[in-house]
C-alpha positions in Angstrom: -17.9 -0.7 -12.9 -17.3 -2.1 -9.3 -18.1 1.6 -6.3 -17.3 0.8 -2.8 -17.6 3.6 0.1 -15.4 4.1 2.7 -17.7 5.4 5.4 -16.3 7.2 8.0 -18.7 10.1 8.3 -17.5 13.3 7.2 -14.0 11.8 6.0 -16.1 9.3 3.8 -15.5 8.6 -0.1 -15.8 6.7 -2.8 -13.7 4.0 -4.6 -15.0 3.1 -8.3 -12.7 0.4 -10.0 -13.2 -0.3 -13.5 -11.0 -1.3 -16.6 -10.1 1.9 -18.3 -11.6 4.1 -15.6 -8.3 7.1 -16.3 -10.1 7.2 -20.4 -13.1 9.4 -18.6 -11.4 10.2 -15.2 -12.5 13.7 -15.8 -16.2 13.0 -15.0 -15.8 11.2 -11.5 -13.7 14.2 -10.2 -16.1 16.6 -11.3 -18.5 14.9 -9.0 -16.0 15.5 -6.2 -14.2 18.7 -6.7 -15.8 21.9 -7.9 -12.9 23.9 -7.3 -10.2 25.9 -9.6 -6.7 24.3 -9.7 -5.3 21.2 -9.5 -2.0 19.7 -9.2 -0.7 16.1 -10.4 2.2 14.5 -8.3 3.7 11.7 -10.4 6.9 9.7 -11.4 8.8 9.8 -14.6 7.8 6.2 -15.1 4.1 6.4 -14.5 3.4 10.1 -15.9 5.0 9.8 -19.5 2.3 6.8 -19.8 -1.0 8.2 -18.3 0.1 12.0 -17.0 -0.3 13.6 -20.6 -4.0 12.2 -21.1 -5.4 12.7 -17.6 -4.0 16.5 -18.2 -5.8 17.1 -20.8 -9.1 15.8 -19.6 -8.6 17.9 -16.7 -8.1 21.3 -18.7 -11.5 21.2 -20.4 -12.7 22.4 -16.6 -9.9 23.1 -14.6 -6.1 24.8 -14.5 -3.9 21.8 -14.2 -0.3 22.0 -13.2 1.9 18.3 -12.8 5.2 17.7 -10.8 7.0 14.8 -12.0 9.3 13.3 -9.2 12.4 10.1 -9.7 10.4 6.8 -9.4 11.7 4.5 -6.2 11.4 3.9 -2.6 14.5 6.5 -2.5 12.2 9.5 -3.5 10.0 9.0 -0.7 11.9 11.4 2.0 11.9 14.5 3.3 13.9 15.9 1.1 10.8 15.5 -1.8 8.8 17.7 0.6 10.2 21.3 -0.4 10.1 20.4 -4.3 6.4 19.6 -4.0 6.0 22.6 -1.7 7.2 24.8 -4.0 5.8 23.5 -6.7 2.4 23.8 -5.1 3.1 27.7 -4.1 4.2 28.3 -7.7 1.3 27.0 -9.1 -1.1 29.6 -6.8 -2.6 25.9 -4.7 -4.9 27.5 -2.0 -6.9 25.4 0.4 -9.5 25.2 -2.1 -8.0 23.5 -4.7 -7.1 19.8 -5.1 -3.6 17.5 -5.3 -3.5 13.9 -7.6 -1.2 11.4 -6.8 -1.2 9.3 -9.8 1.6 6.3 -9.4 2.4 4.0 -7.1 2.4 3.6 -3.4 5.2 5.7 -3.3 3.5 8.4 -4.8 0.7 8.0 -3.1 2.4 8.4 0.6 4.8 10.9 -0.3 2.1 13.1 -2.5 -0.6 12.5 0.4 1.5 13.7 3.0 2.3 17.0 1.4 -1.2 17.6 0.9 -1.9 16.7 4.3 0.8 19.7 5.7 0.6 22.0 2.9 -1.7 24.9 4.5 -2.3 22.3 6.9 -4.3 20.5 4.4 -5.7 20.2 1.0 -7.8 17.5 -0.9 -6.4 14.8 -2.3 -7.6 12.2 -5.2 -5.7 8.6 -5.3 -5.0 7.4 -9.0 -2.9 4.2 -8.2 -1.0 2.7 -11.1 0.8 -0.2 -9.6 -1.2 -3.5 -7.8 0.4 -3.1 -4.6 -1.2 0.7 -4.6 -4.6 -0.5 -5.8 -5.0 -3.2 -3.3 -3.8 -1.6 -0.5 -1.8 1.9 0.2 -4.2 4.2 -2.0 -7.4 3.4 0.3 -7.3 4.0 4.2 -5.9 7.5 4.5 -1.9 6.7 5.5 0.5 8.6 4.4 4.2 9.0 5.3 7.7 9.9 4.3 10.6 7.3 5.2 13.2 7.9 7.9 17.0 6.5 7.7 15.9 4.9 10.7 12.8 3.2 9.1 9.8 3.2 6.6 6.7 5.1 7.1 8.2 6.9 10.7 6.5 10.1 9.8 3.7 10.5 8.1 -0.8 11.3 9.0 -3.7 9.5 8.7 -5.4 11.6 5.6 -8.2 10.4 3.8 -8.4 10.8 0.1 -11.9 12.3 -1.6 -12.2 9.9 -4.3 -9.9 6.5 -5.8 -10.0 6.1 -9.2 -8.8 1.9 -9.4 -8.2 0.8 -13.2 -6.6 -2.7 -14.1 -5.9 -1.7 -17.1 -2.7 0.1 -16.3 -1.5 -3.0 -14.7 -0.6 -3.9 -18.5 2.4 -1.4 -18.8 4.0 -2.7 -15.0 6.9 -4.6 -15.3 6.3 -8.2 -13.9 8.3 -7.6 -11.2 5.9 -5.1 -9.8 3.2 -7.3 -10.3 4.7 -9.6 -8.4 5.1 -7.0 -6.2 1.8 -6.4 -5.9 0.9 -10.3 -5.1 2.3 -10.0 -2.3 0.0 -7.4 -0.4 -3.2 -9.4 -2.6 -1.8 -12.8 -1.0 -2.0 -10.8 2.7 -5.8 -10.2 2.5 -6.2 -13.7 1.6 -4.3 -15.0 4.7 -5.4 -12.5 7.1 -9.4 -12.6 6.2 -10.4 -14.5 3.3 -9.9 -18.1 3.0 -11.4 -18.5 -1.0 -9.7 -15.6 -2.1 -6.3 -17.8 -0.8 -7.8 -20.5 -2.8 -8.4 -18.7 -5.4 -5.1 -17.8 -5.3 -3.6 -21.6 -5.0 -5.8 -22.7 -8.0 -4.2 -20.5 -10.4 -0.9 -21.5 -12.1 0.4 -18.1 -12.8 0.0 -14.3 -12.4 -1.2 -14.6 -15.9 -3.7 -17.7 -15.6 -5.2 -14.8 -12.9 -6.0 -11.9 -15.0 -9.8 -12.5 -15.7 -10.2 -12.3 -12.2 -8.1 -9.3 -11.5 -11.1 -6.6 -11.0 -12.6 -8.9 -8.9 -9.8 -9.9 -6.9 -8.8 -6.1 -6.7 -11.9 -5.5 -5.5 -12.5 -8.5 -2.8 -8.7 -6.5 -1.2 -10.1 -3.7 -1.3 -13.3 -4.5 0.3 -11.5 -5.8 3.3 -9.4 -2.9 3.6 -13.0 -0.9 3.7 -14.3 -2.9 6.6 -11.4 -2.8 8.5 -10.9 0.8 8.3 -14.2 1.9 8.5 -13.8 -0.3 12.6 -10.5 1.1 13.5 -9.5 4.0 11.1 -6.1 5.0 13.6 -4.5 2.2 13.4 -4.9 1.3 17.3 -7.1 -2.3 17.1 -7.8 -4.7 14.3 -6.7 -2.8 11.4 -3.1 -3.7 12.7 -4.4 -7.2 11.2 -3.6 -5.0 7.3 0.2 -5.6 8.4 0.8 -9.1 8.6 4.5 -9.7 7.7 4.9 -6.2 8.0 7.1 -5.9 10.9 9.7 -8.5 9.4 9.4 -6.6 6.4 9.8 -3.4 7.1 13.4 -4.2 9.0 13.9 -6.3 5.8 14.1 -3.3 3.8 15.8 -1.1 6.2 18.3 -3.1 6.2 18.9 -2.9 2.4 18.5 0.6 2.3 15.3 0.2 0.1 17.6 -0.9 -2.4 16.9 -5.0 -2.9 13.3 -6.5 -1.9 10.5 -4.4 -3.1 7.8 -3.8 -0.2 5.8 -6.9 -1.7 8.7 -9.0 -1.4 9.6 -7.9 2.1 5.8 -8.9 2.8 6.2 -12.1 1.6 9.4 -12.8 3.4 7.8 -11.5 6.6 4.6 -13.7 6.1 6.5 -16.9 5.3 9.1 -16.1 8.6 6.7 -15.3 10.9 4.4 -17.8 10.8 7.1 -20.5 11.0 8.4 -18.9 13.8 4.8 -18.8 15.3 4.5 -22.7 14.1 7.4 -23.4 16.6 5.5 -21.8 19.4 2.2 -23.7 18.8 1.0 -20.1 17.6 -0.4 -20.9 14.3 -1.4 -24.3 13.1 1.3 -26.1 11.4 1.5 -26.2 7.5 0.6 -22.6 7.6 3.4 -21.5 6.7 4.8 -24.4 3.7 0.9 -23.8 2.4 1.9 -19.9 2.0 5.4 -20.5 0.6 3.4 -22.5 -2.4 1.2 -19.6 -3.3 4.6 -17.3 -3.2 6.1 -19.4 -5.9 3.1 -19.7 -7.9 3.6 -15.5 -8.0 7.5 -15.8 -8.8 7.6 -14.2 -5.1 10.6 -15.2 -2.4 10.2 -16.4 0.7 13.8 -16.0 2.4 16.6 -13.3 2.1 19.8 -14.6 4.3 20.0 -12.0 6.9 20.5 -13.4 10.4 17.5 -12.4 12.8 19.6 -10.5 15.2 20.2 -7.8 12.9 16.7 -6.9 12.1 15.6 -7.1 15.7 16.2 -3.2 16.3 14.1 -1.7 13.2 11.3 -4.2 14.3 11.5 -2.8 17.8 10.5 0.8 16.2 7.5 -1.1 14.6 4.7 1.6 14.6 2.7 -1.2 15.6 4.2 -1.2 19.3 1.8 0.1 21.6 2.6 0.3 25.3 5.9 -1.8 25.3 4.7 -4.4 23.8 5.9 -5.5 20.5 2.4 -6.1 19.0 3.0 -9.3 16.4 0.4 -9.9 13.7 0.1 -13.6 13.2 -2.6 -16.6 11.6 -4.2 -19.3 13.6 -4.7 -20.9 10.4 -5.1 -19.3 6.9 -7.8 -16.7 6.7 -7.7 -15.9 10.2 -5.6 -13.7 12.2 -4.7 -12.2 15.8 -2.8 -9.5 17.3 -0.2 -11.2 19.5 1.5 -8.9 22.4 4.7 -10.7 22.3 8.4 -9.4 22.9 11.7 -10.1 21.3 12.3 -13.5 22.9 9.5 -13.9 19.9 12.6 -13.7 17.7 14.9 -16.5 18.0 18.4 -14.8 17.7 20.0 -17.3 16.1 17.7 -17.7 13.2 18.2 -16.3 9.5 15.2 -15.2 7.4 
């Protein structure tokens, strides 16, 4: 078993990864939560494979109610608010008690922002089931609902009390989703660790990697930590945590969350960006070709055929925009990155990602 701590004083907690970790979940929250009731926000994907047994570990010591939402990017609006809301009030919730998102990083925004609002606030536990949410969304305290207008437009910075990370799960996720996943793992390796991108580019497949999943898991994570723990608003370096972000939050805007999965928009955004930044003597050239190997290694894409121009005004509501500027997240070379203050002449109109 593999514990990291987020420390940021009061708002600190822990994050124990470990293969199998949900067969005795019962015992870490204990060590957390000494309250009464306890409610489950999950998917009809993830719940019918993990809800039923974490349920009834947790009523050998507490009252234990579940809301199962529609699995997707779709769900993750504010029209999901009232259900969980009134689910929450029927079930008696009071300040004391405690909310589970167990799923993926939709889950985990949508079911961490109603416990952030919901008597202006409640505890929260992250279970993630997918590797996107394990790497990345379930640690750092964001949570959001999506806007028509764009992804994540509303939402807090509300840290969890405990993450409960097992691989294990990653077993029942169709391949997709693990490729999914790569995408964010692929990230950390470009923006901060050089041999974990190596690792990465020695393996022939997703499947040639799974011995080294916990570890690998836990290397993301561990980054995610640090940077947090230096900038835990979002103001400074841990803009660095969305590298191809900006690209890809547009990308999947523009599809109406429909096509690309967030790890696929990533990796779009990461390839596009940093041959547009290759043009500009920004990042060191072969940066981006050496990236586009590792995507296909991970069955990930690296273009999508939409002409520039018509992403350019979701990336201009990039929450990563501070004080006009349009605050680009780019590599000087692999494992090291840097907030650029560009503009949209960044963008060259006539390009197609």
């Amino acid at each position: 078993m593999m514990k990291l701590t987020v420390d940021l004083g009061a708002d600190s907690y822990p994050i124990y990864i470990e293969n199998h970790i949900l067969d005795h979940a019962l015992s870490y929250i204990r060590e957390v939560f000494s309250g009464k009731r306890i409610m489950i926000i999950s998917d009809d994907h993830v719940f019918p494979l993990y809800g039923k047994k974490l349920v009834e570990q947790l009523e050998e010591a507490y009252e234990c109610h579940h809301l199962v939402l529609p699995h997707g990017e779709a769900t993750k609006n504010f029209q999901s608010l009232p259900k969980i809301y009134s689910a929450l009030l029927e079930a008696g919730m009071t300040r004391s008690d405690l909310m589970i998102a167990l799923g993926g990083g939709v889950t985990g925004d949508l079911a961490g922002f109603a416990a952030s609002s919901y008597l202006r606030g409640i505890r929260l536990i992250q279970i993630p089931t997918s590797l996107l949410a394990q790497v990345d969304s379930s640690v750092g305290g964001k949570v959001a609902v999506d806007l028509p207008q764009g992804k994540n437009l509303v939402g807090a910075f509300f840290q969890p009390s405990l993450v409960l990370i097992d691989p294990a799960v990653l077993h029942t996720l169709d391949p997709r989703f693990v490729s999914d996943g790569m995408g964010e793992v692929i990230k950390y390796g470009c923006i901060k660790d050089i041999s974990l991108f190596e690792l990465l580019e020695s393996r022939a497949s997703f499947q040639d990697l799974k011995a080294d999943l916990p570890s690998v898991i836990h290397r993301c994570v561990d980054i995610k930590r640090r940077v947090v723990e230096t900038d835990p608003f979002d103001t400074g370096e841990r803009m660095l945590l969305n590298f191809g972000h900006t690209l890809a939050h547009a990308i999947e805007q523009y599809y109406h969350y429909g096509r690309e999965s967030h790890g696929e928009a990533v990796s779009i955004g990461m390839y596009q960006i940093c041959l547009l930044a290759e043009e500009q003597g920004l990042t060191v050239s072969g940066t981006a070709q050496r990236i586009k190997r590792v995507l296909d290694i991970y069955g990930l894409p690296h273009t999508c055929g939409i002409p520039l121009r018509e992403l350019t005004e979701a990336m201009g509501r990039d929450k990563k925009n501070l004080n006009n500027k349009q605050n680009l997240i780019l590599l000087k070379e692999i494992g090291d990155s840097y907030i650029y203050a560009g503009s949209a002449d960044f963008f060259r109109k006539d390009a197609t990602v």
